[in-house]
C-alpha positions in Angstrom: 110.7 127.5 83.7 111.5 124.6 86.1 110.4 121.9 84.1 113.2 123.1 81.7 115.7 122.8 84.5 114.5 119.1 85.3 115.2 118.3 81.8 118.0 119.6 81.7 119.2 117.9 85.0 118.2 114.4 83.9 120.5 114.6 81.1 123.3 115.9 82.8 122.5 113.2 85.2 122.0 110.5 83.1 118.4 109.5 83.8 116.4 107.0 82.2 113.7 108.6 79.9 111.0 107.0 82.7 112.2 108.9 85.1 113.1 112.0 83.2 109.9 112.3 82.1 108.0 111.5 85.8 110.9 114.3 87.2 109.4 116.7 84.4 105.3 116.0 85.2 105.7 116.1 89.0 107.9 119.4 89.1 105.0 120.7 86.6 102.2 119.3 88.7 103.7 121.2 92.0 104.3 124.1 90.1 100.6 124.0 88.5 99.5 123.6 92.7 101.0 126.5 94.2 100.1 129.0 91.7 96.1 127.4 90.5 95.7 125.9 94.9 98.4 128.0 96.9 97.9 131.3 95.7 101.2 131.8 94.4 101.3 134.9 91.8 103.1 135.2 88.6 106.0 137.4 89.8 107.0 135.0 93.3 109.6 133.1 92.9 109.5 129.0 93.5 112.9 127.7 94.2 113.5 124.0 92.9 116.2 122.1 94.4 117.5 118.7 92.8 120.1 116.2 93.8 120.9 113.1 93.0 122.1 111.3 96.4 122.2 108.2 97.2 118.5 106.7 98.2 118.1 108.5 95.0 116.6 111.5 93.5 115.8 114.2 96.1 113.1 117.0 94.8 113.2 120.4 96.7 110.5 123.0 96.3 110.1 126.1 98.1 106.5 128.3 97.7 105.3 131.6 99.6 101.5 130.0 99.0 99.2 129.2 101.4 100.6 126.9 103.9 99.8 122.8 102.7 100.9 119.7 103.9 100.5 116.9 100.7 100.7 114.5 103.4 97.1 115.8 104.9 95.7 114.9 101.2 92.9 112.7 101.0 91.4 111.1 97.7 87.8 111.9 97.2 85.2 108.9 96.6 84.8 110.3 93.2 86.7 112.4 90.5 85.7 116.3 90.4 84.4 118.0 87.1 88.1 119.1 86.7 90.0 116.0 88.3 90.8 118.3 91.4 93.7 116.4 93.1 94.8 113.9 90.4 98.3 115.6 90.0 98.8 115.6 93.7 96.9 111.5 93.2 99.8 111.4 90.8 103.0 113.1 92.9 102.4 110.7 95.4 102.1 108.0 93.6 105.8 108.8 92.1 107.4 110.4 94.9 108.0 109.4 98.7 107.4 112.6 100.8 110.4 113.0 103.1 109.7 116.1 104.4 107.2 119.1 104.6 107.8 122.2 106.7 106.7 126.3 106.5 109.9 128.0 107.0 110.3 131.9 106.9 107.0 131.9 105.3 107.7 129.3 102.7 106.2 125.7 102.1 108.9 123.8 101.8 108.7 120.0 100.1 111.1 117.3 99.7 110.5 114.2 97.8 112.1 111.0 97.0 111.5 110.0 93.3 110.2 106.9 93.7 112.1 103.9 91.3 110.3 102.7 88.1 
């Protein structure tokens, strides 16, 4: 799954447990949004990209859900019955959004883990 492959990227990269384990819940929380929100079925693939540059950790994921822009996400006045939108309350608090995009009928996010 792809929160094994950002585990195992933070320790071949050397990454603070912090971070490790942010890298681990946000690529989880995404994951969890196109397949629950995006209507992303078992058998698509969703590609995830990492690199460590140098503004810091870059976060690629590529969907064929339903076309969303996290950007467009506003917090409701209260919490839902489930907590609808607290993992995407909780990518943004962790990651700067660089870049959204459909291409070839794919969402296509890019994040900045933030520091911390």
């Amino acid at each position: 799954m792809l929160t094994e492959t950002a585990r195992r990227f933070s320790e071949d990269n050397g990454l603070v447990p912090t971070q490790a384990a942010r890298l681990a819940i946000l690529v989880e929380e995404l994951v969890i949004n196109a397949l629950e929100h995006g209507g992303v079925a078992d058998d698509q693939r969703i590609d995830l990209t990492l690199a460590d540059e140098t503004g810091g950790l870059i976060l690629t994921l590529s969907d064929p859900g339903t076309p969303y822009d996290p950007r467009s996400h506003v917090r409701p006045d209260t919490v839902p019955e489930r907590g609808g939108g607290a993992g995407l309350d909780l990518v943004l608090q962790w990651a700067e959004i660089l870049d959204y995009r459909r291409k070839a009928d794919r969402n296509e996010l890019r994040l900045r883990l933030r520091a911390g």
